[in-house]
C-alpha angles and dihedrals in degrees: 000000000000131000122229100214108216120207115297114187125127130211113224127173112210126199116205127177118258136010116309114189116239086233084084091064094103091052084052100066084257083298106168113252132212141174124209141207091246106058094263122120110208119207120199131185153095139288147203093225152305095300084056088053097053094055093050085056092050093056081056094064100029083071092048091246108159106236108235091175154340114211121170105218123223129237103270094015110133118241088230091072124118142203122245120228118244088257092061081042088055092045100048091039084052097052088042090067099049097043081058091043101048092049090051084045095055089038089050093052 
């Protein structure tokens, strides 16, 4: 039996150091990208799968960019999302259990 093979293609947002210029958006596989204030150069785009990634991320290196993240994006997600450090993670995680163990303290009383 043969296998239909859906599409496949996932979305990434990449952060690099420094500004890269959007005329190396070819090199890039068409990947968007886009400078930021803070001397960060985001790239934004698809790929066929996780072989293509890794040779994004080769040309990355291969330009001596220092790699700052990799984050696959969602369907629906806005492109004007942002990741949270481990400390806001900390914090939120944290919050997150007392909030749970307030609630089973008050239902325990």
């Amino acid at each position: 039996m043969c296998k239909v093979q859906k599409n496949t293609r996932e979305t990434y947002q990449i952060e690099v150091e420094g500004h890269l210029d959007p005329k190396w958006r070819d090199w890039f596989d068409s990947f968007e990208i886009t400078p930021q204030d803070t001397n960060v150069t985001l790239l934004r785009g698809a790929v066929e799968d996780q072989a293509a990634l890794h040779g994004l991320l080769a040309k990355i290196r291969d330009l001596g960019l220092s790699l700052l993240s990799v984050n696959r994006v969602k369907p629906g997600i806005s492109p004007h999302w942002r990741t949270i450090t481990a400390c806001e993670f900390s914090g939120l995680f944290m919050k997150k259990v007392n909030s749970v163990l307030r609630r089973s303290w008050k239902n325990s009383i």
